[in-house]
N, C-alpha and C positions, 0 to 999 in steps of 0.2 A: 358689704364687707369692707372693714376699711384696713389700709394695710397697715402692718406695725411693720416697721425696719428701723434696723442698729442706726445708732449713731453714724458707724463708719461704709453702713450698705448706704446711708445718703450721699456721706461724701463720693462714693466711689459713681454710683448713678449722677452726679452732679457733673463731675469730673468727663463722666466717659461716653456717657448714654442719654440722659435727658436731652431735649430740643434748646438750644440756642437761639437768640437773633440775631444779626448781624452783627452787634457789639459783643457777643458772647455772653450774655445777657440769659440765665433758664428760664425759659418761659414755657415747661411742663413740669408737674409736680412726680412724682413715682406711680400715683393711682393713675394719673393719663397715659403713663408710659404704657402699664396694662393693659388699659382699657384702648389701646394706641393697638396693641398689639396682638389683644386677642381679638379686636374687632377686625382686623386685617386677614389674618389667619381663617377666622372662623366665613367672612365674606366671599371665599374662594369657592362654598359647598353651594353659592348662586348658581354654578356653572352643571351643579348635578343635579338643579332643579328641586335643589329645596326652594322653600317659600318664607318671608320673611321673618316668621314667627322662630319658626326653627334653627334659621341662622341666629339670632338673636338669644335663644337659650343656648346655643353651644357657643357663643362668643359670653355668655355671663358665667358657662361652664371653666372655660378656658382661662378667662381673667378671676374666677376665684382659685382656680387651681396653683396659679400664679403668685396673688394674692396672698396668700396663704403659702406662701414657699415650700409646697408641695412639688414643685417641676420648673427647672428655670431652659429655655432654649439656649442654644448657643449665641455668644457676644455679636454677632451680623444682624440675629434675629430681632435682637432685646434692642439695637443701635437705628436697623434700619425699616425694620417694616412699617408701613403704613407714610412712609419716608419719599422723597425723590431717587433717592439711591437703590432703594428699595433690594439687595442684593443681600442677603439671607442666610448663604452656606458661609459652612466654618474650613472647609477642607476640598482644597483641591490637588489634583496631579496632570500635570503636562507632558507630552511627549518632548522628547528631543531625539529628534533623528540626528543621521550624521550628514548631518548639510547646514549652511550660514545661514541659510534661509530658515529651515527650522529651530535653528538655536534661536535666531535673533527674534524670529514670530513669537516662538514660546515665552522671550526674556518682554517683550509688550504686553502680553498676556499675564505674563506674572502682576508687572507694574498696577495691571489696569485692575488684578486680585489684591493686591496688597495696598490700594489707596481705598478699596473697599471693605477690610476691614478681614478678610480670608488670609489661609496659611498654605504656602504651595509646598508640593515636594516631586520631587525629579528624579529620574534614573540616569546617569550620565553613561550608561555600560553602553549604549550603541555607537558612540565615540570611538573612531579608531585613536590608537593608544599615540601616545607622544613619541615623534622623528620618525610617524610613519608617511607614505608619501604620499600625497593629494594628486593624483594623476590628472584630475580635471585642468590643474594649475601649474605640474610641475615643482608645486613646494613642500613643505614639511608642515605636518601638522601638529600643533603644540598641547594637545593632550586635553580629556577631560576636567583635571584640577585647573586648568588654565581658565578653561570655560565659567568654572564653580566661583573662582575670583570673580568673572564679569559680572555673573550674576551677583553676587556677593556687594560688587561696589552703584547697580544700578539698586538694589535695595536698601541700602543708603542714603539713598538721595528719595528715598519714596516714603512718607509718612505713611503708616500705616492705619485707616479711618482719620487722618489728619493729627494722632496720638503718639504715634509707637514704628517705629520701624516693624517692617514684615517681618516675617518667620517663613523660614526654610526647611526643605530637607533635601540632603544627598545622597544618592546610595548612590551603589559602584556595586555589582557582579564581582564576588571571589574570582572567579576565573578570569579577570579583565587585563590584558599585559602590564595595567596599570597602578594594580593593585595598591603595591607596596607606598607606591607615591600619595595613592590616594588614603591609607590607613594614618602616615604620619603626617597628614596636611593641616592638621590642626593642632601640629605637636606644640604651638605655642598659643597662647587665646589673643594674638593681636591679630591672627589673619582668617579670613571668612570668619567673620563675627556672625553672621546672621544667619548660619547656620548651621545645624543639628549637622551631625553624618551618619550612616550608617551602614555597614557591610552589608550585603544578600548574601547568604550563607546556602550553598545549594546540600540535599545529601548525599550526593555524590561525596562532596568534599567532608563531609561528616563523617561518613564510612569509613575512608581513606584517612581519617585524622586519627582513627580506632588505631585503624594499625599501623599507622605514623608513614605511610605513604607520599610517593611524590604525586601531583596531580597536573593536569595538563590547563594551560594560560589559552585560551582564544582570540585568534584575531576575529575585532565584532566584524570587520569590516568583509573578510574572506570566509567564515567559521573555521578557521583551521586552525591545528593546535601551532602555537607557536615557539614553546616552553615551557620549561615543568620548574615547580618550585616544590620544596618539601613540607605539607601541611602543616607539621608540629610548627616550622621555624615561619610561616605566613601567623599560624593561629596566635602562635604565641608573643607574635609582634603587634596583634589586635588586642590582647591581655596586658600587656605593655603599658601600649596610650594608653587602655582604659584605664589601668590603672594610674597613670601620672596626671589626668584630667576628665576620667568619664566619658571618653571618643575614642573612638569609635563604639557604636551599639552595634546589635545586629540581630538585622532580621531575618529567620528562614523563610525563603522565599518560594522553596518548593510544597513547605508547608499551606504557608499562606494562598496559593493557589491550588493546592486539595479541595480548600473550601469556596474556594471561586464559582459560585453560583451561574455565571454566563461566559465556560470557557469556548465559545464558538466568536464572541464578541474580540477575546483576546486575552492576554496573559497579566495577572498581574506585574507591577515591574517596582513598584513606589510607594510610600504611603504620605499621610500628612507631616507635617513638620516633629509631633509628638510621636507617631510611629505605633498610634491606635488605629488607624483608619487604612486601610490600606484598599486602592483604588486605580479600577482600569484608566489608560492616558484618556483626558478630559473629561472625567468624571468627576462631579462633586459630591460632597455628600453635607446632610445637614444633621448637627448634632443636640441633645439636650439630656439633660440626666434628673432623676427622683431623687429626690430629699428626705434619704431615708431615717434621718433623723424626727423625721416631720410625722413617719409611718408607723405609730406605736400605741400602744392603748395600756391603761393601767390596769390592773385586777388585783384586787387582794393586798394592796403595799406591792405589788410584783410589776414588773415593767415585761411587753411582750410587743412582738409583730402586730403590727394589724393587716391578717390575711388580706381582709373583703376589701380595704383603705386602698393597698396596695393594686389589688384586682383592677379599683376601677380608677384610679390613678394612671396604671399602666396601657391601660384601654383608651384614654382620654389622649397620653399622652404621643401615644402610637398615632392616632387621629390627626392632631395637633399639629406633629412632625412630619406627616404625610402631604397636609393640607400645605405648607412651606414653600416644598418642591412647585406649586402650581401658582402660590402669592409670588415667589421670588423673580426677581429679574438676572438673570444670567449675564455675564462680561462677555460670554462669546456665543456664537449659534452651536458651535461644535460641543461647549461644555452642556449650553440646556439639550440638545439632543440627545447626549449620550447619560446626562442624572435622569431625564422625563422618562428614556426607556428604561431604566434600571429601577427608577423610585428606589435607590437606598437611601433607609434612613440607619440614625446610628442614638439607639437610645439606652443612657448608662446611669451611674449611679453616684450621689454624693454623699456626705455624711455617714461613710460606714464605720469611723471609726467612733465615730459621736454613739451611735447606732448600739457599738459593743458598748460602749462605754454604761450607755442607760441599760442596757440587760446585764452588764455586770459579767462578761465576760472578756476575759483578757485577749490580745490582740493574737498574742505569739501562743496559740491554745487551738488543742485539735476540735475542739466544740465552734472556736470559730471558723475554723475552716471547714467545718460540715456546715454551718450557718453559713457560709458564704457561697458556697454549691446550692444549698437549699431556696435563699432568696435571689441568687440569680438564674437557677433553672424555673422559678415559678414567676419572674420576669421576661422569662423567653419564651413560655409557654403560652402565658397568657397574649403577649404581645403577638404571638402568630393568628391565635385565637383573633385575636383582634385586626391584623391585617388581611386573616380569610374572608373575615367579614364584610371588610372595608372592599375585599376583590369583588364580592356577589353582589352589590351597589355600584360600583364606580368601573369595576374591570381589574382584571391584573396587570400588575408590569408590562410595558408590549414585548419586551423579549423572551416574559414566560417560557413560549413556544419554544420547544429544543434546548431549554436550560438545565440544567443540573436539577430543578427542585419541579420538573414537567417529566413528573412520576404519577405510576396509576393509582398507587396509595399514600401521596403525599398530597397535601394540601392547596390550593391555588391562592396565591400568596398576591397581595398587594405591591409586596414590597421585597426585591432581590435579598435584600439585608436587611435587619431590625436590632439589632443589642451591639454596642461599642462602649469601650469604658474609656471616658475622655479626661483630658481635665480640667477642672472646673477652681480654679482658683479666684475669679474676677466672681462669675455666678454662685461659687459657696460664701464670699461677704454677702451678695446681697440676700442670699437665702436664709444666711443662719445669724451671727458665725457657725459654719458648722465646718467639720475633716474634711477633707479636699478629696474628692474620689473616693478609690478605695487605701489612701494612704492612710498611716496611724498618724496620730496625735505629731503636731510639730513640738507642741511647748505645752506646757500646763496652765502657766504665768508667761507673763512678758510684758514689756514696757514698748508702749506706742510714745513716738511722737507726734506732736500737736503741732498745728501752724506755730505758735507763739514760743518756741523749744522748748515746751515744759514736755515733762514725760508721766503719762497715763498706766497704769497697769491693770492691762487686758488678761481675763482668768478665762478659761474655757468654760463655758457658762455653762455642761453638764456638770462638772466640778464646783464650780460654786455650788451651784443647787444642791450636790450631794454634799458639798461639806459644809452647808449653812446646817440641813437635814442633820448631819452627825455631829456636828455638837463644834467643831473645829476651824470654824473660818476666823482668820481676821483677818483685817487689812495688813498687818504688820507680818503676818504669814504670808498670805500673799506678795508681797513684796520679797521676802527673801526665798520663795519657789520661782521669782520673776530674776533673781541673779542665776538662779543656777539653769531653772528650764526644765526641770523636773524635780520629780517628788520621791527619788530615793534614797536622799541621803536625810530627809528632811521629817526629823525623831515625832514631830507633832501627829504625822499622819499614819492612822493604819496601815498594817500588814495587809488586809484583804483591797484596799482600796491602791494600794501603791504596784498591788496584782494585776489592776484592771486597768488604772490610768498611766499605762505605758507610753513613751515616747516611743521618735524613727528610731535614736538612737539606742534606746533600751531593747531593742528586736534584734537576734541573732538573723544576718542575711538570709538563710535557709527561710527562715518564716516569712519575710516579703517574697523571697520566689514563690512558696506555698501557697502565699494569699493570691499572689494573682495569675498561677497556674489553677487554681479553685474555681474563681471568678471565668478564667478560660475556657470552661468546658463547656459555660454556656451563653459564649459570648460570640456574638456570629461576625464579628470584625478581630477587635485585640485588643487591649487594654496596656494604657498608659500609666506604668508605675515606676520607679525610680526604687533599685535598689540599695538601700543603702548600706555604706559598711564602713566600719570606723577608719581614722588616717592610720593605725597602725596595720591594717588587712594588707596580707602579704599578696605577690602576685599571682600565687597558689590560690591565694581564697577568689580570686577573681575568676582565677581557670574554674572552678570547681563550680562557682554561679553561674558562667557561661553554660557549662556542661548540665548543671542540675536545672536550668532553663530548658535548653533541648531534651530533656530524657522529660519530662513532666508534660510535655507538649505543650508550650508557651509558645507566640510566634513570633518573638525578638526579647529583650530584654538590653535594659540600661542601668547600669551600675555610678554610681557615683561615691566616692573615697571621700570623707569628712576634709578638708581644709588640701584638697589635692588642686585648685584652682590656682596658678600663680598670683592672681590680684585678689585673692583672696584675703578679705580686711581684720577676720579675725585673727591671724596668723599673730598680731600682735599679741605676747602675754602679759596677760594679767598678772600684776602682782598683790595679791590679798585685796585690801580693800579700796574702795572709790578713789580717783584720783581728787589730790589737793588741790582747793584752786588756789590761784596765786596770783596777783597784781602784776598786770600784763606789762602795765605802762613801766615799771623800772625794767632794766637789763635782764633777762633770765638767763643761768648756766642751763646748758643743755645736758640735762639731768634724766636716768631713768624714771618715771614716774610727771616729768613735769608735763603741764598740761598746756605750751602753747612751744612752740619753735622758735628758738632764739638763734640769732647768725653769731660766731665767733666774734671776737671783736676783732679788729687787726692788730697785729702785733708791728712794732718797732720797725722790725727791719723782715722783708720776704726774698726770697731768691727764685729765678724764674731761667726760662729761657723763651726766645722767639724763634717761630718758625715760619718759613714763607711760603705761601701757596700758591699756583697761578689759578685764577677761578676766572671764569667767563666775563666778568665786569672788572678784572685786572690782580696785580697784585695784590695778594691779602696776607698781613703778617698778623700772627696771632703768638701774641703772651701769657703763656702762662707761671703763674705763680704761687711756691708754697711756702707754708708757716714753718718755726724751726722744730714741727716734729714733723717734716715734712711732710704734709697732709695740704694735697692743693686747696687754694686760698679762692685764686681770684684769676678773670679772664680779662685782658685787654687786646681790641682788635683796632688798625688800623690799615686802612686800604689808599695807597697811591694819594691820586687825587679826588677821592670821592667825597660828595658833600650830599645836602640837603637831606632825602630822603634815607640813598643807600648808608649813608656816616650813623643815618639819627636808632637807624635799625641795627644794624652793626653793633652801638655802644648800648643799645635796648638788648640783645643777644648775647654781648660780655655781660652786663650788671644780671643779668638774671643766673645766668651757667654759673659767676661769682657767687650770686646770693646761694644758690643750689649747694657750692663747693662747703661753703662757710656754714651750711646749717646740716652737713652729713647726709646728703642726700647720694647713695648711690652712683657711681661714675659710670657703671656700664648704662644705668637707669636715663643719665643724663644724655649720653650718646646714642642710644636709642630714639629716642625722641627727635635730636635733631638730624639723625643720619639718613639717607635719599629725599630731604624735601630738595624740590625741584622749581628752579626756573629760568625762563626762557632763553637764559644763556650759559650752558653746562661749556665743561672745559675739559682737558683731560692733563694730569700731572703725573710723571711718571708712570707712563701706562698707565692709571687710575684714572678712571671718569670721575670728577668731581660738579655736580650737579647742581651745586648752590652756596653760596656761603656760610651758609647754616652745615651745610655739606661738609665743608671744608674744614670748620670749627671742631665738629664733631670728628673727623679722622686725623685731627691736630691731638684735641684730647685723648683720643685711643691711643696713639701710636707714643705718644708723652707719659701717661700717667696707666694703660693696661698693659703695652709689651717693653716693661721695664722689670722685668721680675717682682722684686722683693724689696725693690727701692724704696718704693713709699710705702710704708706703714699706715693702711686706713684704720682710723679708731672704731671699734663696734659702737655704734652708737644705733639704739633701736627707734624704733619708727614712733613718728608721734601720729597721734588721731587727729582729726577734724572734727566739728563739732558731731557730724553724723554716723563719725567712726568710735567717738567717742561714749556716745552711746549704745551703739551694739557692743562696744567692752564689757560699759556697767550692767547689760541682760547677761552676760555671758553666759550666752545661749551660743553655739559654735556649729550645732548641728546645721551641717550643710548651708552654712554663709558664702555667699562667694563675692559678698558686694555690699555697694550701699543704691538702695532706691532711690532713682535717678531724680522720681516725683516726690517724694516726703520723706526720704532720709532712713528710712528704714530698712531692716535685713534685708536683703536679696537672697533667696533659699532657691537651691538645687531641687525640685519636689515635679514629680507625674512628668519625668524628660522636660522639663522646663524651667525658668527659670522667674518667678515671682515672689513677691511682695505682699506678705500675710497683713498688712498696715493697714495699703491704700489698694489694694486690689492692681497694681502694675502687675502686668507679664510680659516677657517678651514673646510667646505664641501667642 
């Protein structure tokens, strides 16, 4: 079989996954990747006393199944097996007790998961809470969020597989004294960048939310109640954030431990970074999902499931994903101990929306949601089927014995867990293009860019096919479905087809809860969806999804509000059509619509004042100065007798904060930026720690041009694009952008609690 992949499933295999040599040089093509990978996988069934022959047909099994983008494994799988790295899971959880010692082992152990290509997630609830007292030491303890910062800035500094920064998750216990601190710790997106948060919702506190009761706060440290707070005014402050940014989520956690298969082992406490996986401390787990776009057979002009496809797909894949657990090399002794007794695996699904799309049933439709019950309960069935099997050859789990599923008419199961719904954003380019999980359609059209900044327009290739089929494609259609992002306003296409090829945006919120409480019933982990809901949803419609999650029996859910991210690029509006280009090289008015940033010119004559600061490396006078509609102009800094370096930075730090001033760039924007950099010699003015010159500059600027009332009159002058911003304008596709792709320039979308790049396959999980 040889394999066909997309143009853009090359680049992304190039980019992420193929083998390198030391020059960075690919020296394996996509069919060796497979054949890399199914031969490694399929190698581990030596140890069960197959014989060569054998292995060798389920390694050509395995690599056609592949092959044929029928099943793709999780990103670790596809990167490193058959590898020196050889480390395999997608999803880890760590403990963290309440001692230095365990924080900091844990914070090693992360590092040594997130250079390998994994996603951690933590419980910070066993933390006694902040200015409580450290008796071992006499001192104060500075609280869980304090911790989540460490972690925060040691995953920073960690490339994740040498790519990407790691991926995190947080949770925090409702009942934690800390709550509150830890709900609005993300109230702005410049702090803990690298991670997801999420409440544990217990139901206790659900009960008590009924009927607007106070509930009791714990100390982790003592168990004793320490305070009560009133659920409506906690709940409603997690409906808040979520609504100003998509953060806090949350997960029930007394839920999610009903179905805890081995609760003698312990409790759940955490899940993966996306808030599908949810797993005992040092457990991993390994993930991969079906292609279900791949799973279909034609009859009669009619598009259907392929029951028997599916059967053995699922059976294969349960194998497959089994086999991992025993190829893989673990970061720690305590993580392989605790995934070898459990063997969960987590196997889910992609392409569902591709899926509807080819049988011609609409997304936000009660037919799909019975189709969605249907083909993930005969994915869970079959997959037990197949891990009973796999027990009466190999053994069961060793902690079978005394679990949850060590029943006399229940099965004897290979595997603790078997069904997770992940997401699959990197592995649906290389599969399809095909819908990412069980999310709907992003776009219909859309404009990629190319290395060379030309721009491509990418159609959803069931859509093409159906509208070459109907009579209806062109290119020049296609292109103005790629301005808008969808096909409702656009007179060329049917009525029945504008039915079924629905975007996120075109789905009332109620329908994504629907789809992936459907999906949950037979899902033996939890599933990763992103719900979405326009920037105008109130913070009622927020309450209402949180609550219509809990009553459908979901075990978290995550909301995300169209253009509610502050650095959100699309925020810029479009005015009608394409921007004009304009010859850069003369002078440009800084105009709505113009397409490069131009600085004011200086005027005649400026009026300023100086003010003096004492900063660690001495006196520093800073001037500033504005134009005669008094709109500051320009920075000039000079310092005592400073020269060479600190002089030459100094007037690099005015000319810039100047250029900023002159081309309308936000003044709180500019003070931010340069406010607590730090170095080696802070000062203090005025009671004020002043910590750098840059420091200084920036509390010159606030204190001069933000607590002057009404003095200065700032012009509205709107934000201009970049080349990469300027092409997510002309898709003006808006749904869920919060960014520009860091690797090629492209949307950055909100989609499955995550944060990726439908282009080039970047994610940040």
């Amino acid at each position: 079989m040889s394999v066909k992949l997309s143009e853009n499933a090359l680049k992304v295999l190039e980019r992420r996954y193929l083998k390198k040599d030391s020059s960075g040089k690919v020296v394996e093509s996509s069919d060796d990747l497979f054949r890399r990978v199914a031969a490694t996988i399929a190698g581990v069934e030596k140890a069960y006393g197959r014989n060569e022959f054998q292995i060798k047909d389920l390694e050509n099994k395995f690599y056609e199944m592949m092959a044929g983008l029928e099943f793709m494994p999780n990103s670790p799988t596809l990167m490193n097996a058959g590898r020196e790295l050889s480390q395999l899971s997608a999803c880890f959880v760590l403990p963290i007790e309440d001692s230095m010692e365990s924080i900091f082992e844990s914070l090693k152990a992360t590092a040594l998961i997130h250079k390998s290509g994994g996603g951690t997630g933590f419980s910070f609830s066993k933390l006694r809470a902040k200015n409580s007292m450290v008796l071992s030491t006499g001192g104060i303890a500075s609280g869980p969020v304090s911790f989540m910062k460490v972690y925060d800035a040691a995953t920073q500094a960690v490339k994740q597989g040498g790519t990407r920064r790691g991926a995190n998750m947080g949770i925090l216990r409702i009942d934690h004294p800390d709550i509150l601190e830890f709900i609005q710790c993300k109230d702005t997106d410049k702090e803990i960048t690298n991670f997801n948060i999420s409440v544990a919702i217990t139901e206790d506190f659900m009960r008590k939310l009924e009927k607007g009761e106070d509930y009791d706060l714990i100390d982790p440290h003592t168990k004793a109640p320490v305070k009560q707070l009133n659920t409506k005014y906690v709940f409603d402050l997690i409906i808040k954030q979520a609504h100003k940014n998509g953060e806090p989520g949350v997960i029930f956690i007394d839920r999610m431990n009903q179905f805890n298969p081995t609760p003698k082992l312990g409790s759940y406490e955490a899940t993966n970074p996306c808030g599908e996986q949810v797993l005992l401390p040092y457990e991993s787990c390994n993930l991969g999902s079906i292609n279900l776009e791949k799973i279909i057979l034609s009859k009669d002009d009619r598009t259907e499931v392929d029951w028997q496809k599916l059967k053995a797909v699922t059976h294969l894949a349960v194998q497959f994903l089994d086999n991992v657990i025993d190829a893989n090399k673990f970061p720690l002794l305590e993580i392989e101990k605790m995934t070898r007794s459990n063997r969960k695996i987590g196997l889910g699904v992609m392409g569902w929306a591709s899926l509807l799309c080819r049988l011609g049933v609409p997304y936000n439709s009660e037919e799909a949601l019975a189709l969605a019950e249907k083909v993930m309960a005969f994915i869970w069935n079959e997959a037990r089927k197949k891990s009973e099997e796999l027990a009466k050859t190999k053994g069961v789990f060793p902690s079978f014995k005394g679990s949850a599923l060590d029943k006399p008419a229940s099965p004897r199961l290979r595997n603790a867990t078997l069904t997770t719904i992940a997401p699959t954003g990197t592995i649906s380019i290389i599969a399809g293009p095909c819908s990412s999980g069980i999310e709907p359609l992003f776009a219909i059209s859309y404009y990629r860019m190319v290395m060379d900044q030309d721009k491509l327009v990418e159609v959803d290739p069931v859509f093409k096919e159906i509208a070459k089929k109907r009579g209806f494609y062109s290119q020049e259609l296609m292109s103005r479905i790629a301005e808008k992002g969808c096909i409702q306003q656009i007179a060329e296409v049917p009525e029945d087809i504008k039915k079924v090829f629905v975007v996120a945006h075109d789905i009332a919120p109620e329908w994504h809860i629907r789809m992936q409480a459907a999906f949950q019933k037979y899902t033996d982990n939890a599933t990763s969806k992103t719900i979405n809901m326009p920037h105008e949803a109130s913070l009622e419609d927020v309450c209402q999804a949180y609550l219509m999650a809990y009553n459908l029996g979901c075990k978290g859910i995550t909301i995300y509000r169209d253009r509610s991210r502050e650095d959100q690029v699309l925020n810029i509006e479009r005015k009608g059509a394409k921007m004009e280009k304009k010859d850069i090289s003369e002078p440009q008015k800084y105009e709505s619509g113009a397409d490069m940033i131009a600085p004011r010119p200086r005027p005649e004559v400026v009026m300023g004042t100086t003010t003096k600061v004492a900063t660690g490396c001495g006196n520093l006078y800073v001037t500033i100065n504005s134009d005669e509609e008094e709109m500051p102009f320009e920075v000039f800094t000079q310092m005592g007798k400073a020269g060479g370096c600190a002089a030459s930075q100094l007037e690099a730090i005015g000319r810039l904060v100047s250029l900023a001033f002159r081309s309308g760039i936000e003044v709180k924007a500019i003070i931010e930026q340069l406010r607590n950099i730090r170095c080696p010699s802070p000062s203090w003015e005025k009671g004020v720690r002043i910590f750098s010159c840059a420091d200084a500059i920036a509390r010159v600027v606030e204190k001069r041009l933000l607590n002057i009332g009404t003095a200065h009159k700032h012009r509205e002058i709107s934000s201009r694009a970049t080349k990469a911003e300027e092409h997510l304008i002309e898709q003006n596709i808006t749904s869920n952008i919060i960014g520009v792709c860091p690797d090629c320039g492209g949307a950055l979308r909100h989609e499955e609690s995550c944060v990726k790049c439908q282009s080039c396959g970047y994610s940040k999980c």
